[in-house]
MINUVO-748352 format. One record per residue (C-alpha): residue number from 1; residue in three letters; x, y, z. Coordinates in steps of 0.05 Angstrom, whole numbers, always signed. Layout:
N
   num   residu       xx       yy       zz
   NUM      Ala        X        Y        Z
...
END
This chain:
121
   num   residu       xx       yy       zz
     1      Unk    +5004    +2858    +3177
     2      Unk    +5024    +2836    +3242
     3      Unk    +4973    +2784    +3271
     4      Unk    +5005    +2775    +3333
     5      Unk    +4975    +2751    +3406
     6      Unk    +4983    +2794    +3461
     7      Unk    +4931    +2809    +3517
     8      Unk    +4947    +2879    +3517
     9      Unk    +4908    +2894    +3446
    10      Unk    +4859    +2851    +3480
    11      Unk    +4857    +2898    +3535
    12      Unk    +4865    +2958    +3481
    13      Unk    +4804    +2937    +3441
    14      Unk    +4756    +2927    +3513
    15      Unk    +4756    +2851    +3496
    16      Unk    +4760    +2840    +3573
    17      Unk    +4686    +2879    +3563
    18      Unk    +4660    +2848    +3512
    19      Unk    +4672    +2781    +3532
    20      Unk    +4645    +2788    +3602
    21      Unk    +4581    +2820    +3572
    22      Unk    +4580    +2759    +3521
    23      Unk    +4571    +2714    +3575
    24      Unk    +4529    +2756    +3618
    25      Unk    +4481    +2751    +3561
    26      Unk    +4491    +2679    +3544
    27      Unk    +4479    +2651    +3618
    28      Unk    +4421    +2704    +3628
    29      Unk    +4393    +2671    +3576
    30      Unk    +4409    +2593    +3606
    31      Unk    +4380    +2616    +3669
    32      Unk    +4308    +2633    +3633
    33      Unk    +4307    +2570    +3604
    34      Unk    +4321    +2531    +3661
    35      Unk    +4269    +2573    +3700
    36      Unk    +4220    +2556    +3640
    37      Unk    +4226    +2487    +3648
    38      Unk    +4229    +2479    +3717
    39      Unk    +4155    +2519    +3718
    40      Unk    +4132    +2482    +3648
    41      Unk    +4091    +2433    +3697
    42      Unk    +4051    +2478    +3738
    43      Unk    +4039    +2513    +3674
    44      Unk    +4007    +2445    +3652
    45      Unk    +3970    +2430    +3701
    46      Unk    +3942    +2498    +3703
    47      Unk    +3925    +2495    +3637
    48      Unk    +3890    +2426    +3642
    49      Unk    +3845    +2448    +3695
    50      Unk    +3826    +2507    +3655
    51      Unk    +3804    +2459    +3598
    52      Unk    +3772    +2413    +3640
    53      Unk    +3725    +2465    +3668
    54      Unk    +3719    +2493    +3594
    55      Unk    +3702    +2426    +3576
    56      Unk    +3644    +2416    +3630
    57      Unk    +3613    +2485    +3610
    58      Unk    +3619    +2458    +3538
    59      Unk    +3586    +2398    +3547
    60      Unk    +3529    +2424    +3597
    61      Unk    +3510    +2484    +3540
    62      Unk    +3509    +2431    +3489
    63      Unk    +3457    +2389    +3529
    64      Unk    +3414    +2439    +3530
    65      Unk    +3424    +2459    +3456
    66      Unk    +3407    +2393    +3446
    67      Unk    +3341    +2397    +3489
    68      Unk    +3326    +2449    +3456
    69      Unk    +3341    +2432    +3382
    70      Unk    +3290    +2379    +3403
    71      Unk    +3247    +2424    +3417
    72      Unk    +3248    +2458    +3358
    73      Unk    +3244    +2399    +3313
    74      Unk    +3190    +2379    +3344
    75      Unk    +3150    +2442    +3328
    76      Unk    +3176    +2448    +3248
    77      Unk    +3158    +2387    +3246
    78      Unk    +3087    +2396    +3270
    79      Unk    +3086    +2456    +3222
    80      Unk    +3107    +2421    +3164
    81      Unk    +3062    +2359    +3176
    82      Unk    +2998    +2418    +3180
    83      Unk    +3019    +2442    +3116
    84      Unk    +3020    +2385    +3082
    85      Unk    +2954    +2364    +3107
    86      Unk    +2935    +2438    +3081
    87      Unk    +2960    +2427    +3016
    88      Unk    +2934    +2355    +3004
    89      Unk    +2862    +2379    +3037
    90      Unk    +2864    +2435    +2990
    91      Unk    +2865    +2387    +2926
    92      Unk    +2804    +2349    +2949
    93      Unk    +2733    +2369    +2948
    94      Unk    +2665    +2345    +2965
    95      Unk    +2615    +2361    +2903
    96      Unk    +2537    +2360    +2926
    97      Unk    +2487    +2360    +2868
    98      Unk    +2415    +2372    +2897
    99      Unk    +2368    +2325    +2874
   100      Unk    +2317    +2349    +2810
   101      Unk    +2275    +2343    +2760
   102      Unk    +2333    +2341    +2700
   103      Unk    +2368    +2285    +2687
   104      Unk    +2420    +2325    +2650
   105      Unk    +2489    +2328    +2680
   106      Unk    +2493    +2387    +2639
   107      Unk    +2433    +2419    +2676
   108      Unk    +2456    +2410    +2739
   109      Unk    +2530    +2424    +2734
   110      Unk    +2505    +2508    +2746
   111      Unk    +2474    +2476    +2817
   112      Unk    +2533    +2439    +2838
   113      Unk    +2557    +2463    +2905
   114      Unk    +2629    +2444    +2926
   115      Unk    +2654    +2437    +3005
   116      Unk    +2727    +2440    +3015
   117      Unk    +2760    +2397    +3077
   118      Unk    +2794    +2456    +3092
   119      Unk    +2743    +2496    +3110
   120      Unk    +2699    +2454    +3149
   121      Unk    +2762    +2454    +3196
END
């Protein structure tokens, strides 16, 4: 096994190739980094003035989502608040008992009218 130096099995093998293509590739790839960073701050910038605009759009749909969750508070709570009136209006009634002869609770109870608040709504 001879291990020997000699630039003609250099040569022999296309080393002369394969190291000029090696460093083809490795400077190629140098040259896109250097181009990345030397365009990394306009890509900034671009990209912070596309948030900032995002941002204002943002914030001017969310004040009107908040007008209008307002809004719509307002009116479930105005529907809840009827209801409950409903239901506690329901519970109470007004019981008339027309004057007569009969003394007797019991007598009168079959000529006991009853008015509900809610229907004199």
């Amino acid at each position: 096994m001879d291990l020997a130096f000699s630039w003609q099995n250099v040569l022999d093998g296309d080393g002369l190739w394969v190291t000029v293509t090696g460093m083809t590739i490795v400077f190629l790839g140098l040259i896109i980094i250097s181009v990345f960073i030397a365009s990394l701050p306009r890509v900034l910038a671009y990209r912070d003035s596309f948030q900032q605009k995002t941002k204002k759009e943002k914030e001017e749909s969310e004040e009107e989502d908040e007008r209008i969750d307002e809004d719509i508070l307002a009116a479930i709570s105005y529907i809840v608040w009827c209801e409950k009136e409903e239901l506690e209006s329901s519970d109470r009634q007004i019981i008339t008992m027309p004057k007569g002869e009969s003394n007797s609770i019991w007598a009168q109870a079959g000529r006991m009218k009853t008015l509900s608040l809610s229907s004199r709504r």
